[in-house]
N, C-alpha and C positions, 0 to 999 in steps of 0.2 A: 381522483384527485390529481390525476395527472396533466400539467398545463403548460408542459416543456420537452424537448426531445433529448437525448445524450448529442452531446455537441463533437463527440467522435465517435467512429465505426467502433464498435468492440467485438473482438474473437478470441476463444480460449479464452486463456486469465491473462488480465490486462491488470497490469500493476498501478497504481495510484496512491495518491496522497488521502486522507479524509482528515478535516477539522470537523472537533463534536465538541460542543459547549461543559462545560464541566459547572461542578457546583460553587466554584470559585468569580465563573463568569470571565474565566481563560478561555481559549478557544484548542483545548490537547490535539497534538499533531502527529498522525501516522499514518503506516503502511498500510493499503487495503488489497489485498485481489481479488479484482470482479471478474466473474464468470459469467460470460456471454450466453444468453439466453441457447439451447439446442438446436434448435432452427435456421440462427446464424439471425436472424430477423428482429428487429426493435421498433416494428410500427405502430400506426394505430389500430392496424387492420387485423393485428396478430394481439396472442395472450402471451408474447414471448415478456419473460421478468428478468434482468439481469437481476442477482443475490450476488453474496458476501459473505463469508465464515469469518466470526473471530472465537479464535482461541484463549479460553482462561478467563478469567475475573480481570478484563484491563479496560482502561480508562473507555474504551472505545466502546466495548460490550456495556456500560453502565451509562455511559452517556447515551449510547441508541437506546438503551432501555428508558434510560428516565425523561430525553429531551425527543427523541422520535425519529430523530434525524441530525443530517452535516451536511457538511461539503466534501462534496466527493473534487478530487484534481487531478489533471493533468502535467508533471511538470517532467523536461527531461533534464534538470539541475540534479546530479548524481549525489554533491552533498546533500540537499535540501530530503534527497531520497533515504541515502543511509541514516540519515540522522530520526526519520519520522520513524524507518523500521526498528531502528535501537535504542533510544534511547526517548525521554521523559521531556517533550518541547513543549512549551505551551505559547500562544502569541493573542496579543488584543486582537484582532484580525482574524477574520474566517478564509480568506483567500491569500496563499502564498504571493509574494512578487515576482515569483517565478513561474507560477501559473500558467501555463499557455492556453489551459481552458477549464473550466469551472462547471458543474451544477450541483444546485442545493436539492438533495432529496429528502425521499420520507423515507421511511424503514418498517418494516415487518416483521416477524418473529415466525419465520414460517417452521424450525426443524430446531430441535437441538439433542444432542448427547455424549456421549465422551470414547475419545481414541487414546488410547496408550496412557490412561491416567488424566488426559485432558478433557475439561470440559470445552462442547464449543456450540456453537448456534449460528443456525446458519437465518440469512437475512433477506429479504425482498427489499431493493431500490427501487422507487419510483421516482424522476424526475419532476421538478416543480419549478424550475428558474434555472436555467442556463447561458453562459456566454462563452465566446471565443473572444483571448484576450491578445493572440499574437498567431500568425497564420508561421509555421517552417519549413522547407525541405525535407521530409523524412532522411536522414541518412543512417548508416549501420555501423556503428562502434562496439567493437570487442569489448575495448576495456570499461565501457557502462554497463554491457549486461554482465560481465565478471562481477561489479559492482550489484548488482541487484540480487546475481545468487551469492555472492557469499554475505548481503543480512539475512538471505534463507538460513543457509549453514549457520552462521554465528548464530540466531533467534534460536537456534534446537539444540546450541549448546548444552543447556542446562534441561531437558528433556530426556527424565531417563530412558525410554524408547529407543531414541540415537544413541549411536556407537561413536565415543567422543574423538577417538584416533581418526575415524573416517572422517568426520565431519573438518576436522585440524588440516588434514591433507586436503580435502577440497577449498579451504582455506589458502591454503602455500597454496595450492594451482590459482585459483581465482586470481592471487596476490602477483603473480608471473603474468598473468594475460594482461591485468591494468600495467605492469611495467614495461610491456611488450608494445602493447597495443591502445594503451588510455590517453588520454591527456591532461593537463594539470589540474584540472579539476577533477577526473575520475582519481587520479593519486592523490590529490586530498580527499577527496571520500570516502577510499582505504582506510588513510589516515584514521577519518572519523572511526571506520570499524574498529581499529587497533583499536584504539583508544576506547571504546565503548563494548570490549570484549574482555571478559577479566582471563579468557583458558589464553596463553601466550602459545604462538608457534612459528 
């Protein structure tokens, strides 16, 4: 079924947006990491599959289950990030405006089981329709990826597994390198953290 390529190189875990249809006919917005096929390779010449783990009964795991598929994104908008990993968005719309590149895939149910109490499942992407909607400069900002672990850390707040003191302190550090090293947009996506974290630190 595949009749589109990934419109970026992927390696290791590549963090992303995904929109999945819900039963409301919203489009729920979150955090995904795709893990790059072993190979390193996403041709047509190869059986390389990038997949997806979600964690727990959420909007995302029930939508791939019951719709098939989303939108997988690209975007390096740090709010637009914290906010899909934290908290409950919903948008008429399958594509962010922040989007730098898009594709709509299908999904598969290839593994599932549970770690630490959590249930998870892990997923098969297949691409189906792709675009690139703004070509950028790669550049390397501290205070964005501070930004992206700490909706790690803050997401396993509430996991009894983690040790909540640790996770609070890599919270203060992450919170030091955006004020170090972010710009006003990575400190408003802090913000968003604060605000969408009920442990205070």
């Amino acid at each position: 079924m595949r009749d589109a390529d990934w419109p970026v190189e992927l390696a290791g875990v590549t963090e992303s947006v995904v929109t999945t249809l819900g039963p409301n006919d919203l489009w729920n917005v979150a955090a995904l990491g795709l893990h790059a096929p072993d190979d390193g390779r996403d041709d047509e010449d190869s059986d390389a599959t990038v997949t997806a783990t979600t964690w727990g009964r959420t909007r995302t795991w029930r939508n791939f289950r019951e719709r098939g598929g989303g939108y997988v994104q690209f975007t390096r908008d740090p709010v637009d990030f914290a906010e899909a990993a934290l908290s409950v968005r919903e948008a008429a719309d399958p594509v962010l405006d922040s989007a730098d590149a898009w594709v709509r895939v299908a999904v598969a149910r290839l593994a599932d089981g549970e770690d630490g109490g959590t249930r998870w499942v892990e997923w098969a992407l297949t691409p189906i329709e792709s675009a690139v909607e703004r070509r950028a400069v790669p550049t390397t900002n501290r205070g964005h990826a501070a930004v992206v672990e700490a909706t790690v850390a803050a997401s396993r707040l509430d996991v009894d597994s983690y040790d909540t003191e640790t996770l609070l302190d890599r919270l203060r550090y992450f919170e030091s390198v955006v004020e170090t090293a972010g710009s006003e947009r990575e400190r408003a996506a802090f913000e968003r953290v604060r605000e969408l974290t009920d442990a205070e630190w």
